[in-house]
C-alpha positions, 0 to 999 in steps of 0.5 A, spaced: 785 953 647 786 948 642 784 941 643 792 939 642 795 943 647 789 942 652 791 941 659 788 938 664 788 939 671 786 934 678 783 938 684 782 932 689 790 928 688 786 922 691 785 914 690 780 916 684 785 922 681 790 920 681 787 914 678 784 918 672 789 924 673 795 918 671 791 915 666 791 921 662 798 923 663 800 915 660 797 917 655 802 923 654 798 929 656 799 935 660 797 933 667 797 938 674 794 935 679 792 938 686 793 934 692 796 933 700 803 934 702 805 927 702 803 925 696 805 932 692 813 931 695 812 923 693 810 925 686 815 932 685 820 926 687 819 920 683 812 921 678 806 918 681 807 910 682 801 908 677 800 900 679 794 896 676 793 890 673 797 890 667 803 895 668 807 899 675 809 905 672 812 912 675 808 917 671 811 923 671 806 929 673 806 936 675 804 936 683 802 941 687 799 942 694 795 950 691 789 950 686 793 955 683 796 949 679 789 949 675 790 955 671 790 954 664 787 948 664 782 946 659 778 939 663 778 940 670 777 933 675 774 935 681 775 928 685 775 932 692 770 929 697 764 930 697 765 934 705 770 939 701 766 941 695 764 948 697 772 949 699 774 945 693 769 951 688 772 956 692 779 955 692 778 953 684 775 959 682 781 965 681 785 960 677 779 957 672 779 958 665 773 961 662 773 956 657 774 951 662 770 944 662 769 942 669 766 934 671 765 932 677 768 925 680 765 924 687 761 919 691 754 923 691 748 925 687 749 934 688 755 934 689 756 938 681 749 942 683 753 944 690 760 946 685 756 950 680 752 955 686 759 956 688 763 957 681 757 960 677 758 955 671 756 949 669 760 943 672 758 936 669 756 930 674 760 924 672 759 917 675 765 912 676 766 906 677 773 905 679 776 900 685 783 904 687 787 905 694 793 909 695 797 904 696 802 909 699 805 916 698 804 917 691 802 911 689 796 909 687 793 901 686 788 900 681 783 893 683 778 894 677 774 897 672 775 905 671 768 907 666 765 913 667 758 914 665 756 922 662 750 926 659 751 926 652 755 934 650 759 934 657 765 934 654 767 934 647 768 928 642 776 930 642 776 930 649 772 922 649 777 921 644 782 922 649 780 918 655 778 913 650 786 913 648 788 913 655 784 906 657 778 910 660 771 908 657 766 913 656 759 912 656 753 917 655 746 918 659 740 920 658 738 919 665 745 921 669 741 922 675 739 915 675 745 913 674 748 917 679 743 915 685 744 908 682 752 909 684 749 912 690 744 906 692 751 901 691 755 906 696 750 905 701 750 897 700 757 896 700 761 902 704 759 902 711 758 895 712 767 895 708 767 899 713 765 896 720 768 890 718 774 893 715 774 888 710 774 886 703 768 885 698 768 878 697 769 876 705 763 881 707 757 879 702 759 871 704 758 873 711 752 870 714 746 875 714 750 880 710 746 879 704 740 881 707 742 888 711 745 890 704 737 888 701 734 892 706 738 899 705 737 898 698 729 897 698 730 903 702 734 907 698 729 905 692 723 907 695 726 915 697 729 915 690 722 913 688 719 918 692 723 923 688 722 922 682 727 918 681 728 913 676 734 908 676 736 904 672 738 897 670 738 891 676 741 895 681 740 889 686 744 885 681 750 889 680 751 890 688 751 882 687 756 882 682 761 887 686 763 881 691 765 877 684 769 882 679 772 885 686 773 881 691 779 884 694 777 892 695 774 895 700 770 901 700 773 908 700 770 909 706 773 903 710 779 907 707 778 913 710 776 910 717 783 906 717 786 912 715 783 916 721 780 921 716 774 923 716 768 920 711 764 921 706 758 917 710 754 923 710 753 925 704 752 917 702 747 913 708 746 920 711 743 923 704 738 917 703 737 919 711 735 927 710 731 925 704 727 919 707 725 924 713 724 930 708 719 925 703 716 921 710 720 915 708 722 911 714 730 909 713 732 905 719 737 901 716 741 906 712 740 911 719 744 904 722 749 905 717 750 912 717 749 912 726 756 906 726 759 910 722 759 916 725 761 912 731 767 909 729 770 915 726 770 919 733 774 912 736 781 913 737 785 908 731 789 903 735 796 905 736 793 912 735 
């Protein structure tokens, strides 16, 4: 498969790829992406309704509901939730080229380990910094930034070159670990508390005594990751603070699914800090807090439900 007709392919037709799935297929290129019903039909219909900041767009798009829609493609984009990632592998298996590049773009940190034990191929962990929502069948909003960050040969410079075109900024790490757990320790910060609220970024870090709870499951989550072995980098604590300035109006991923009634993915965020702490003997109470709320809350009928 040459570079000139590389087909990419989306498992996951979420927020997160629809976002990057749309992007590509802007820019002109071969799109498949796999998704639920509602949003297959929408984008069968009308394209994917692509709205950011600069452009609303109906992209058009090859939808399917069937993995099978990712044969033949040369870069795959795995963007399912972390809870479904073995089913996602598994699903994936029979139609994967075996030249296919597989990234992985999921809240977490083993989540591409856990794809590769089953697919039996190296999957590449990409970490993303992206706001988007589904605004609505087939339509995705975009509320800011969009950057991923890779180990340097997870993908080829042509590949690069295509993101780049298509306004996704690449960046490469040597420490994708950390940087991976540096996202994860924002994810703790931010999403259960968007959550229990049901409220935007700038709102929740404003509110009375909010700051300091985020504070104390960031210390907890640096001290598990440094049990670990675990080096983040960059000033963690700032760039949670700088959330609540560049996107004041997002609400987190897991407030999304709470509102949706949909399961989370708070186990593999707060919980994972959790599991981590009691297997090093580091104490987590706050982050256990976080993840008990949660887990409450997804079990509450929804208003109206």
């Amino acid at each position: 498969m040459t570079e000139k007709q590389l087909k990419i392919a989306v498992m996951g037709a979420g927020s997160v790829g629809c976002y990057y799935g749309g992007r590509l297929a802007r820019a002109g290129h071969p799109v498949a992406l796999v998704g639920r019903p509602p949003h297959v039909a929408a984008m069968r219909r009308d394209g994917l309704l692509l709205e950011t900041a600069d452009f609303r767009q109906h992209v058009p798009v090859e939808a399917s509901t069937e993995a099978a829609a990712i044969e033949g493609a040369g870069l795959v984009l795995c963007c399912v939730k972390a809870t479904d990632s073995e089913t996602a592998a598994r699903q994936m298996a029979p139609f994967l080229a075996d030249d296919a590049v597989v990234l992985s773009l999921q809240n977490g940190v083993d989540n591409a380990a856990r794809l590769q034990a089953i697919l039996g191929r190296p999957v590449a962990p990409a970490v993303v910094y992206v706001a988007t929502e589904m605004a609505g069948p087939g339509h995705v909003r975009h509320h800011g930034r969009g950057e991923l960050v890779l180990a340097p040969g997870a993908i080829s410079d042509a590949m690069r070159a295509r993101f780049v075109a298509a306004g996704v900024p690449i960046e490469f790490s040597d420490n994708v670990t950390g940087a991976l757990w540096a996202k994860l320790i924002l994810n703790c910060a931010w999403n259960a508390l968007s959550a229990i609220a049901q409220i935007p970024y700038g709102r929740l870090f404003a509110s009375p005594g909010i700051a300091t709870v985020m504070r104390d499951a960031v210390d907890e989550c640096l001290a598990v990751a440094r049990a670990d072995g675990v080096e983040i980098p960059g000033d963690v604590w700032a760039n949670i603070c700088q959330i609540a300035a560049s996107m004041p109006a997002q609400r987190s991923s897991t407030a999304q699914d709470l509102a949706r009634g949909k399961p989370s993915e708070i186990d593999h965020l707060n919980g994972y800090i959790v599991r981590r702490g009691e297997a090093l003997g580091i104490a987590t109470p706050v982050n256990r807090t976080l993840h008990s709320l949660v887990r409450l809350l997804e079990t509450q009928p929804r208003p109206g439900a």
